[in-house]
N, C-alpha and C positions, 0 to 999 in steps of 0.2 A: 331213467331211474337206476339207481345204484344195486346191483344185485351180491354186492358181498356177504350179507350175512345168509346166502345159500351154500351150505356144503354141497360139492359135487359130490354124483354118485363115485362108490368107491370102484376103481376100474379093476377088481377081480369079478363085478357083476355085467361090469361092461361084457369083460372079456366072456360071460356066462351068457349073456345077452346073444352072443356074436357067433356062439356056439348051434344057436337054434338054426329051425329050416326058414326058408328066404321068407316066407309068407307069416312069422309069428311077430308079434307086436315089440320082442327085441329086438328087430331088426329094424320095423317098420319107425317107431315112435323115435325120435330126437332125444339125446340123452345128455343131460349136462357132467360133465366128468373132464378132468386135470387133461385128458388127451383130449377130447374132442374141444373143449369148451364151452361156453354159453350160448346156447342154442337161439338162432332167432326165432323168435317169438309172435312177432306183430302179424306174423302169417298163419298165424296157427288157430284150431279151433278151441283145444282143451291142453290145457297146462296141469300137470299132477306136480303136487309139491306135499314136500314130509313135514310133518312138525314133532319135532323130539321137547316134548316140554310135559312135566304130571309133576308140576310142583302143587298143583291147587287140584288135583287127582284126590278122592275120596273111596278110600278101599283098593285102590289098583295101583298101588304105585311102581312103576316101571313102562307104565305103557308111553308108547310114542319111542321105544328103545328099538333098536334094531330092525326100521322099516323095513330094509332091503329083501326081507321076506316076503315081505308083499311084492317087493318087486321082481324079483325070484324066479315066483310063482307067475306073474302077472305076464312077463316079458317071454314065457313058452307059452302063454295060450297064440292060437290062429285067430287071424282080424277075419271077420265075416266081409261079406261083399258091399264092402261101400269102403270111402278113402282114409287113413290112419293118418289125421291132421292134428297128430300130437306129440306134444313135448312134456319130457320128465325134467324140473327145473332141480332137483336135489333136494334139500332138507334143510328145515330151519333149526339150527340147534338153538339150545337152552340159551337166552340172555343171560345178563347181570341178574337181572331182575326179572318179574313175572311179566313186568308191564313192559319190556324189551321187549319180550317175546310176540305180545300181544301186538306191537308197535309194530313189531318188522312185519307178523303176519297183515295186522290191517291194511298197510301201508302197499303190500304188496298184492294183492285183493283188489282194491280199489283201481291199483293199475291197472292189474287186468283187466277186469270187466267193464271200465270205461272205454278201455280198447278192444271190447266183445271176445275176450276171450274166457271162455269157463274156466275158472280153479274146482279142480279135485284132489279135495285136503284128504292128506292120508294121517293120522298122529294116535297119538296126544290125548288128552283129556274133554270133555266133551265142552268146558269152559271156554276153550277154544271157537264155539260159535258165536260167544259174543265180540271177540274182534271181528269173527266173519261179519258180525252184525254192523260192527260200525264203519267197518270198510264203506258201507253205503251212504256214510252221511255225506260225505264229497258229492256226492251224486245229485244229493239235495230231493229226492224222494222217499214217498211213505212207503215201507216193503211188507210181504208178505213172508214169514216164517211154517215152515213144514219140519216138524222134529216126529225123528219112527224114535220111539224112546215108550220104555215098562214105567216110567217116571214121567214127572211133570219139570221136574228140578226148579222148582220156586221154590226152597227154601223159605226163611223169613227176611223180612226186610236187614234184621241186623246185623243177615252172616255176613262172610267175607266174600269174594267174586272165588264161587268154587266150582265143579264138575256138576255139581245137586242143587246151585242156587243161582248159576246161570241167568235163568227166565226173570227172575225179579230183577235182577238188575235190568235185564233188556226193556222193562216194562216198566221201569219204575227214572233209568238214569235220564237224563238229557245229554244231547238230544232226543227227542222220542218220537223216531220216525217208524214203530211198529204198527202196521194199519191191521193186521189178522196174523194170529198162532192156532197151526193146528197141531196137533199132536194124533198119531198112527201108534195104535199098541197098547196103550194104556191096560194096567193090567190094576184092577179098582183097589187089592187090597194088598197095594204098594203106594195108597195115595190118598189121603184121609179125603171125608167128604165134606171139609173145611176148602180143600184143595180146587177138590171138582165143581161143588157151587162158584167158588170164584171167577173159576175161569168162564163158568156160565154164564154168570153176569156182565160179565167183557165181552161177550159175545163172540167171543172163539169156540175153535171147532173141535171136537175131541170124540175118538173112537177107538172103543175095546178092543183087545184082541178080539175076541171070538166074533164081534160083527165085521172086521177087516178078511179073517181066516174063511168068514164063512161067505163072504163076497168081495173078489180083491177087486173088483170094476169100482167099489169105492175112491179106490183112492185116487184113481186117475184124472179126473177132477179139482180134488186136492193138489196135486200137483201141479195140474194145468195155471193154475192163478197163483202159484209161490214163486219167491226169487232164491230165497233162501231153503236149502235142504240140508238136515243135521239128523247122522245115522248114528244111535248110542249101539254099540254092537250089545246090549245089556236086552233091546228087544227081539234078539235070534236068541233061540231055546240051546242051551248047555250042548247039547249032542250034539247042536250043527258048530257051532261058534265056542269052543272050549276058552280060548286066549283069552281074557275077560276075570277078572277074580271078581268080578257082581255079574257073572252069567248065573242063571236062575233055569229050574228042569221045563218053565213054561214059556214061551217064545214063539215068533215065526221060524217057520223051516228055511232051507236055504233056497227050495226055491222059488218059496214066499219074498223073501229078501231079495231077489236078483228079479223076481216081478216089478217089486215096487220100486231096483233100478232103475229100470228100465223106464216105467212111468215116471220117474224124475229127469231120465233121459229126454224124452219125446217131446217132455214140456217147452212151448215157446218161449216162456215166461223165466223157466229157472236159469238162473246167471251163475253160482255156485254152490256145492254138492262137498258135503264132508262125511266121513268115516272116520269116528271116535272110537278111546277105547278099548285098542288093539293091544294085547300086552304078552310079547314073543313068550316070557317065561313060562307060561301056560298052555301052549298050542302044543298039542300033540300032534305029531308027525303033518306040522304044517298044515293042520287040516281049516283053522281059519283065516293062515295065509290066502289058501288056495281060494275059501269065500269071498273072501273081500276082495280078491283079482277078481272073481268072476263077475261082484257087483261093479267092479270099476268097468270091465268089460261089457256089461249089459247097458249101463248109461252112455257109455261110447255109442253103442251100436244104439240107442237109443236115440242118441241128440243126431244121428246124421239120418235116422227119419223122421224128424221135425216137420211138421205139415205145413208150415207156418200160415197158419189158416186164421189166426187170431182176431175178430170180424171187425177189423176198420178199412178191410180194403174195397174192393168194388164191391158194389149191394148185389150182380149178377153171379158173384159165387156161394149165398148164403140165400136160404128160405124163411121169409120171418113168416114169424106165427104170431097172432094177436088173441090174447087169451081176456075175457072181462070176470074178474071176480069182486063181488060185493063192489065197495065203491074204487076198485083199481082196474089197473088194464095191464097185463102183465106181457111184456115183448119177450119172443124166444127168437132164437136164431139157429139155423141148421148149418153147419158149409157142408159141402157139395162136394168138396174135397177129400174129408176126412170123415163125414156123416157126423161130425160132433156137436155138442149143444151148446148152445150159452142163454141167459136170463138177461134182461137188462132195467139199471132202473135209469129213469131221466133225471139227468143233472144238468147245468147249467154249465158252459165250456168254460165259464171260468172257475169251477167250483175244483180246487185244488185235490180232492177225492177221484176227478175221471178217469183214470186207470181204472179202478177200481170199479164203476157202472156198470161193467158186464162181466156176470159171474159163471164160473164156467160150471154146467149141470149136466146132469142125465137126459135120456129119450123119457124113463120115469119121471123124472120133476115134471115137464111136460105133462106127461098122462094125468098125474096128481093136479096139477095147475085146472085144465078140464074137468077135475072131478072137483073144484072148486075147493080144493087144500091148497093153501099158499107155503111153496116149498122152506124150510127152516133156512137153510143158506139166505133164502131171498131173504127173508125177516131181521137174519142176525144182520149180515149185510147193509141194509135199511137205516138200523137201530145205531149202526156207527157210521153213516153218512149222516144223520142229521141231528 
């Protein structure tokens, strides 16, 4: 693949890089830059790549400008104990057009992760997740989407592809390989209840702040079954995350935020992970540089504890459970590995949904199951398989 339209990093950050001690993630991570060059890749776990583009930015315009703070920041933290199998590919600058922009990023996406490497989008406008989104269509599967976002960003059918109307498009263009959206954060009176019934009826998944804040074992789950992960920095609270001209005084804390990293880390399932949003002119003494290294840091250290315990392997690593409620019979699965859950419905091997069969739950859904409540996941689930 052609990788011109990545700027190298500029080599005063190299040179800033090179300055840290032997064990910090400047040193450690592969860095594309006019001296070193373009980093091989095909060996690598996580690829970070910048995106300089807020043309279709609503309220923030400048973000996706001067990433290098993030990198900055990122390249003196110390790697935890496990291997730094990453590469910094540099920055996609601004196209001709919007839809260059879009082009270069999908195009390079797609490469990646057919070739199992994770992209971690640093940018940009948060518009930017629907090329993440179509980078999947090559792949020729139905995906699942995770957005931590105070918004929904469905706009109306008739805007243009913006930062706030994103979602429609993804839900609405062809191809339409969306199988489940959930959205983490949701903050209700930022979102008419035109909005929320919608997304109810489609049977996606959607959670308030204050039920996330007040139990973050939610989301892990959530994450466990997404391919797709898209962070608006607009859902971390003003005090943590200043850089943002739509931060807002109500938010997760930051290390709400580098939680629910990390849970997009660990996920077997997530293939790519972005952070929207960023806009230097606003950061006070770097203070959401410093978050968003940290979040990148906790998915790192996240994806290289991977259990990979995802239950299609031998049936001697997993406990099923057979649950009979009214006229179902509900399969749970333990592994043994990881103590985690999954549900499953029965599909036919040819039923082009089989990814999708086994959902990944709580030890509660279980309990619930027993108490002869049939868990809501299982239901929505259900309801878009057949």
């Amino acid at each position: 693949m052609n990788f011109k339209f990545l700027n190298p990093v500029d080599e005063t950050l190299l040179a800033h890089a090179k300055m840290q001690p032997n064990q910090t993630l400047g040193q450690l991570i592969e860095i594309h830059t006019i001296q070193n060059g373009f980093p091989e890749i095909l060996n690598k776990k996580i690829a970070i790549i910048g995106v300089d583009e807020d043309r279709a930015s609503i309220g923030n315009y400048g973000t996706g400008s001067n990433l290098d703070e993030i990198r900055k920041e990122l390249y003196k933290l110390y790697s935890g104990n496990w291997p730094v199998n990453v590469a910094d590919l540099g920055t996609i600058k601004q196209g001709n057009t919007i839809e260059d922009t879009y082009f270069a990023l999908s195009s390079l996406l797609s490469y990646l992760i057919k070739n199992k490497i994770i992209p971690v989008i640093i940018g940009g406008s948060q518009d930017l997740t629907y090329a993440n989104y179509r980078a999947y269509d090559t792949l020729e599967q139905t995906v699942n989407m995770v957005a931590v976002d105070n918004k929904f960003d469905l706009g109306s059918i008739e805007d243009e592809l913006t930062s706030q109307s994103y979602l429609s498009k993804i839900v609405m263009n062809q191809p339409n390989n969306l199988f489940n959206y959930s959205n983490i954060g949701y903050q209700t009176y930022f979102n008419s209840q035109d909005e929320i019934d919608l997304l109810d009826r489609l049977f996606f998944d959607t959670y308030r702040l204050g039920e996330v804040s007040n139990s973050i074992q939610l989301v892990e789950p959530l994450m466990r079954d997404a391919d797709i992960v898209s962070v608006d920095l607009s859902s971390i609270r003003y005090a943590d995350a200043p850089a943002n001209n739509n931060a807002t005084p109500n938010g997760f804390t930051g290390t709400e935020i580098c939680t629910i990293s990390r849970y997009a880390g660990i996920s077997d399932k997530v293939s790519s992970f972005g952070i929207y949003e960023y806009n230097p002119k606003f950061d006070i003494k770097s203070q959401t540089a410093q978050l968003i290294s940290q979040m990148i840091w906790y998915f790192i250290e996240g994806v290289n504890y991977r259990a990979k315990d995802y239950p299609f392997g031998s049936k001697d690593n997993y406990q099923k459970y057979i649950v009979p409620i009214e006229d179902q019979v509900l399969n749970f699965h333990k592994s043994n590995k990881s103590g985690r859950w999954w549900m499953e419905i029965n599909l036919n091997d040819n039923n082009k949904f089989k990814r999708h069969a086994l959902i990944p739950c709580t030890y509660q859904d279980y309990i619930s199951a027993t108490n002869q409540e049939i868990p809501d996941r299982w239901i929505k689930t259900l309801k878009k398989l057949v």
